[in-house]
MARTI-824788 format. One record per residue: residue in three letters; x, y, z of N, C-alpha, C in turn. Coordinates in steps of 0.02 Angstrom, whole numbers, plus 50000, padded with zeros to 5 digits. Each point is the difference from the previous one (the first is absolute). Example, Ala and Ser with C-alpha at 12.3 -4.5 7.8 and 13.67 -1.06 7.14 Angstrom:
<pts>
ALA506604971650390499555005950000500455006050000;SER499825005349964500425005950003499615005550037;
</pts>
This chain:
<pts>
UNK413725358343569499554998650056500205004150061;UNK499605000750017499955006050069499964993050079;UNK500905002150017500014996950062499865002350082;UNK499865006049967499885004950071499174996050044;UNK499624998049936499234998950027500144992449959;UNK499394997250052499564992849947499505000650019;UNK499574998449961499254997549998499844993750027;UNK499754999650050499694994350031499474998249980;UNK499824991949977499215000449966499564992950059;UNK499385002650008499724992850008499665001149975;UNK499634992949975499214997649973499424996650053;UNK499685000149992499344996750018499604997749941;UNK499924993749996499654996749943499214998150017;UNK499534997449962499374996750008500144994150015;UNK499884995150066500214993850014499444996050025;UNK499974996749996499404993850037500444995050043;UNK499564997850044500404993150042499714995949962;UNK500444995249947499854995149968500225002049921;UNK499514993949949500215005549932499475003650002;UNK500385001649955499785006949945499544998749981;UNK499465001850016499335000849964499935002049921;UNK499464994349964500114998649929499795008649972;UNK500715000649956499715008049977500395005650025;UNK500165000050055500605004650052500714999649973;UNK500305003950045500685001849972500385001650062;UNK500474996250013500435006050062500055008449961;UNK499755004350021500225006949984500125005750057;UNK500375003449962500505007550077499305003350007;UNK499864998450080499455004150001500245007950068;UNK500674998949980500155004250054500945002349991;UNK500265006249985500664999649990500095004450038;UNK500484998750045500345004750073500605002649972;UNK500095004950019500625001649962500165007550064;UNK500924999649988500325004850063500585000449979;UNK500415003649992500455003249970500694999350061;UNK500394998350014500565000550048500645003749991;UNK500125004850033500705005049977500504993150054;UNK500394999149944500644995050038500335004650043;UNK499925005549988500815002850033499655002750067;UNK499535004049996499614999650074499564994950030;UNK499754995149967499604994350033499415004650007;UNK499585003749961499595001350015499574998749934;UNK499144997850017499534998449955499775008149976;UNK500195002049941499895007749983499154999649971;UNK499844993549970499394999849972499614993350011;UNK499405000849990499774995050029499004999949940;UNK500004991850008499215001549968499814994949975;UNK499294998450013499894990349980499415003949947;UNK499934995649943499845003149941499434992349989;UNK499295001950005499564994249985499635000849932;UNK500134991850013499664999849923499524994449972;UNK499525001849954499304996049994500354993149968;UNK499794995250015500034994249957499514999749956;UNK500224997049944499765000049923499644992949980;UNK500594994250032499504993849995499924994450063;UNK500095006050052499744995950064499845004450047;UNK499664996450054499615004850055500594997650064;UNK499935005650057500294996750067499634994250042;UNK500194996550011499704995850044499985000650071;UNK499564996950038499964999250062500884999250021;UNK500184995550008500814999150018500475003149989;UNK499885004249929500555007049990499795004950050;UNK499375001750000499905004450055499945000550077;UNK500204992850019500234999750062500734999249981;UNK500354998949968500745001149991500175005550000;UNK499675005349953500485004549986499495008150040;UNK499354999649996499445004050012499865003649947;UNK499924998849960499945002149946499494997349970;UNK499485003649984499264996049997499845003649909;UNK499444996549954499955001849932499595003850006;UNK499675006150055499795006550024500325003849976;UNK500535000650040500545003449998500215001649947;UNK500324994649971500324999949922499555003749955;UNK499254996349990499525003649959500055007950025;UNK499995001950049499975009250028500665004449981;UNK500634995150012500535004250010500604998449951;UNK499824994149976500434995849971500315002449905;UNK500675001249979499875001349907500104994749967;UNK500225001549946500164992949940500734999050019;UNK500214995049974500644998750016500265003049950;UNK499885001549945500465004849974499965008650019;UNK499655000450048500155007550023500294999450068;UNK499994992550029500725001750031500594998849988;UNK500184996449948500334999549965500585008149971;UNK499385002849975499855006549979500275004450067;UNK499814998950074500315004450038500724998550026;UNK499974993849996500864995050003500505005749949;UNK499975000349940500425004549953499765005950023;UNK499655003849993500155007450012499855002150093;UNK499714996750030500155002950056500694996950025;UNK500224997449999500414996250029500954997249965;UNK499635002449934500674998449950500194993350015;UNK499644994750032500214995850004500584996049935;UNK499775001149963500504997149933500555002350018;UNK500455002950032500785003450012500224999450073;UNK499394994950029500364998350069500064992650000;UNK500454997850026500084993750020499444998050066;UNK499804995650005499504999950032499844992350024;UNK499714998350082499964993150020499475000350018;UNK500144990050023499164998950040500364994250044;UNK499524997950029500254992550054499694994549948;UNK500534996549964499814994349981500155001449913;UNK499964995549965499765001049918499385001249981;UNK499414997250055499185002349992499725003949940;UNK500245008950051499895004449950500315003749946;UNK500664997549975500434999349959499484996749924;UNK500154993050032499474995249956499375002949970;UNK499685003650077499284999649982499875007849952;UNK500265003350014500135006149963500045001849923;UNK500694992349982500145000349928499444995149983;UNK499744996350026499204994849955499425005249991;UNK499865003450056499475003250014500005004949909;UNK500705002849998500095007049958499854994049916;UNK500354995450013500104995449914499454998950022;UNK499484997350039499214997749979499555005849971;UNK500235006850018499635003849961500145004349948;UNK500904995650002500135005449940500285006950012;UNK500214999750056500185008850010500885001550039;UNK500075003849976500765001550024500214998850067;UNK500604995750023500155000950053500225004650035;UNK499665002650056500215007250040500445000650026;UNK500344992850022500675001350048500654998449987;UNK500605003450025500684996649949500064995450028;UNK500564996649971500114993249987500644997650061;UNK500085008350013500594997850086499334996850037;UNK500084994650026499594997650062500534997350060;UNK499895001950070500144996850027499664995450056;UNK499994993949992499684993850053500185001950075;UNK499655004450045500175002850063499854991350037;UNK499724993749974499884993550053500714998749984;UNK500354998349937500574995850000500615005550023;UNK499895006449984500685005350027499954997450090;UNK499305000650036500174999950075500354994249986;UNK499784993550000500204993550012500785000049985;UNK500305002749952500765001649985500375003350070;UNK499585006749995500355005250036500124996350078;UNK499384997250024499874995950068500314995649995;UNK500244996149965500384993150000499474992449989;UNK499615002750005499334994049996500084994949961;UNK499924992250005499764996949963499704997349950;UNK499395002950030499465000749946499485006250012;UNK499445001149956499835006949987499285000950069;UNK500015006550021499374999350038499565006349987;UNK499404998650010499445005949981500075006550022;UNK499565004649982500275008050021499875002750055;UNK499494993950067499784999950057500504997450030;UNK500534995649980500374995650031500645005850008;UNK500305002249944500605004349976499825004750056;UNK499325003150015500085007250040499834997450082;UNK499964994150014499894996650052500834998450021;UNK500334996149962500915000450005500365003850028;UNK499825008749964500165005249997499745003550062;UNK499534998750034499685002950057499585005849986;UNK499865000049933499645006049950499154999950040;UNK499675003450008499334999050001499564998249916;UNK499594996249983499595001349943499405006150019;UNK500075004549966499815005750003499455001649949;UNK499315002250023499404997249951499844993249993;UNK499585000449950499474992949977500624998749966;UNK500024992850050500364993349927499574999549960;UNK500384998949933499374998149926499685005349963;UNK500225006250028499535005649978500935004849972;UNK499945002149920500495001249956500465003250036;UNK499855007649992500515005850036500154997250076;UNK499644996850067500294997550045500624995650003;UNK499774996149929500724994050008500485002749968;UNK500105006049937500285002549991500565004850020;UNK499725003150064500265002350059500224995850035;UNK499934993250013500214995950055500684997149945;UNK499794997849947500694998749943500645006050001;UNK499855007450006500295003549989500514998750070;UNK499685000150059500214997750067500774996349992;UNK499834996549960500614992249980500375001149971;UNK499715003949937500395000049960500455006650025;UNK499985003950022500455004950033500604997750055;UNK499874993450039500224997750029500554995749962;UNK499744994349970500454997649955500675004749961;UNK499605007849979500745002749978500555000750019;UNK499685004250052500345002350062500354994550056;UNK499834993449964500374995250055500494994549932;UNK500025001549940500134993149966500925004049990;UNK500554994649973500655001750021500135002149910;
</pts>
């Protein structure tokens, strides 16, 4: 594994306020992804990768969450296995160790890939950038990725909820956390 860089990942899923509408699915309708050189702290790559849902639409409430409207997706959006598909070869993700804030998209990543049957794109180094701050900080208990860069005196930089933004704002932390843990 290559410690020089990690891959930072977020998701954006299909969500409703309430349940799940009969027939729907939480699915990645959005994967942010940014590359971090540890040794300079700098984001070398960057890129939120959208993608169509298969057995659900966005709803009103995802798209005031995240802005991400099923326009969009339908215009700009691929299959999840071609981002999947750009995860391995653009990105080699399989040979980087690679995080997110939380287990979320850890979780949601490996269901998403076994519900359709298709190879997982990312290695199996993960690191939890919510429970590393909470260590590194001394914290109690765990706090969100608005809270961590609020602590930190970080600005949130871009749309909260929208992939590659929080991705960048994760990378933020998680650079911090290295560079600060004993």
């Amino acid at each position: 594994m290559n410690k020089d860089q990690i891959i930072i990942i977020d998701l954006e899923a299909t969500c409703w306020n309430g349940k799940v509408p009969t027939g729907q699915v939480n699915e990645i309708i959005e994967i942010g992804i940014c590359v971090l050189n540890t040794n300079t702290s700098v984001i070398t790559r960057q890129k939120g990768i959208l993608i169509q849902p298969e057995r659900s639409t966005v709803s009103t409430f995802c798209t005031e969450l995240t802005t991400i409207t099923q326009e969009l997706l339908d215009k700009e959006g691929v299959s999840f296995k071609e981002a999947c598909t750009q995860l391995r070869e653009e990105y080699h993700a399989h040979h980087y160790t690679w995080a997110s804030y939380g287990a979320y998209d850890l979780n949601m990543m490996k269901k998403q890939c076994k519900m359709r049957g298709m190879e997982y794109p990312l290695a199996q180094n993960h690191i939890n950038v919510k429970t590393l701050f909470s260590e590194v900080k001394g914290l109690k208990g765990k706090v969100g990725m608005k809270g961590a860069l609020g602590i930190l005196n970080f600005p949130l930089e871009g749309t909260h909820h929208r992939g590659v933004d929080d991705a960048n704002n994760i990378a933020k932390i998680l650079d911090w956390c290295l560079k600060n843990q004993e």
